[in-house]
N, C-alpha and C positions, 0 to 999 in steps of 0.2 A: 782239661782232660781230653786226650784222644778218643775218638769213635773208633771200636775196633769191630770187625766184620768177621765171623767164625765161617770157614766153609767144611763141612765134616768132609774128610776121606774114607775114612774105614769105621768101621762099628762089629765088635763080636759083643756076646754077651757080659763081656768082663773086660770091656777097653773100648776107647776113640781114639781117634788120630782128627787135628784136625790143622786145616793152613791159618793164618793169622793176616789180615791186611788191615788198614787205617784208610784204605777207599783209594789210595794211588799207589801206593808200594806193597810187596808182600812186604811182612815182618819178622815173618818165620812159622812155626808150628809148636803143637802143642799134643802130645801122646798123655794118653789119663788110662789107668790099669785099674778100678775098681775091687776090694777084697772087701770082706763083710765089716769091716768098721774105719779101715783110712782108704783114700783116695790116693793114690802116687802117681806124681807128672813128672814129665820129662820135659820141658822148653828149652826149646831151641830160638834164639831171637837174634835180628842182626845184631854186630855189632855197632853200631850206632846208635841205638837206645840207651839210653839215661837210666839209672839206677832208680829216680822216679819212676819214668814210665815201665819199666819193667816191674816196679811194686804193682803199679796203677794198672797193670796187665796182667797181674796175678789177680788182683781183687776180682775183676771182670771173669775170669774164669773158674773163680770162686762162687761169684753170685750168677753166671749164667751159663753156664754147662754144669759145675759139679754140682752146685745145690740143687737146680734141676732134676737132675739123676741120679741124684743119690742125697736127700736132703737128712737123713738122721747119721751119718759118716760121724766119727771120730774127729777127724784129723785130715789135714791136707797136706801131703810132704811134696815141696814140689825140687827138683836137680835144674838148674839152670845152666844152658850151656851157651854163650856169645862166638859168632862168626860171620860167617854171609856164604850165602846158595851160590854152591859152583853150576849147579844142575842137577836133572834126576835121569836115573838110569832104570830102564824095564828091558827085562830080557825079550821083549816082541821087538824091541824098535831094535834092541843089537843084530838077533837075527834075521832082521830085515835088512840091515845095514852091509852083513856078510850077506844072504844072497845079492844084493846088490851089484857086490863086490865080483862076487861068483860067475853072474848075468856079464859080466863086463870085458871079464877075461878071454 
């Protein structure tokens, strides 16, 4: 069984977001929406994970974030989605990218 390392990104009172690594690759991420009796996730995983390991990566975030946070929940519905990270976009770094642009001309 893989060692998987959670690193939280965002936190409101009714949701996480968090990234997914195994200690040398990311693997993807994991969005969790909390409502008063199920839990619903969103996984996003590379493609390259095994139908195993993506069960074996539900379990893990079964037993260490959602039961954690919410241990009397219904139900865990989770969407699974298979691809690989193109990259991430924030509107500070585009805006930087055009002044950039701007400074040059």
């Amino acid at each position: 069984m893989a060692e998987y390392r959670f690193e939280r990104e965002a936190r409101t009172p009714f949701s996480e977001s968090y990234t997914i690594e195994d200690g040398e690759h990311s693997l993807g991420r994991v969005d969790l929406h909390y409502s008063s009796s199920v839990t619903y996730a969103t996984l996003n995983v590379h493609h390259s994970l095994s139908e195993e390991a993506v069960q074996e990566l539900i379990a893990e975030i079964d037993d260490r974030i959602v039961g954690s946070a919410d241990p009397y929940r219904e139900d865990l519905i989770v969407t699974i989605w298979r691809g690989e990270e193109v990259g991430v976009w924030a509107a500070d770094s585009a805006e930087a990218d055009e002044d950039a642009e701007t400074d040059g001309a």
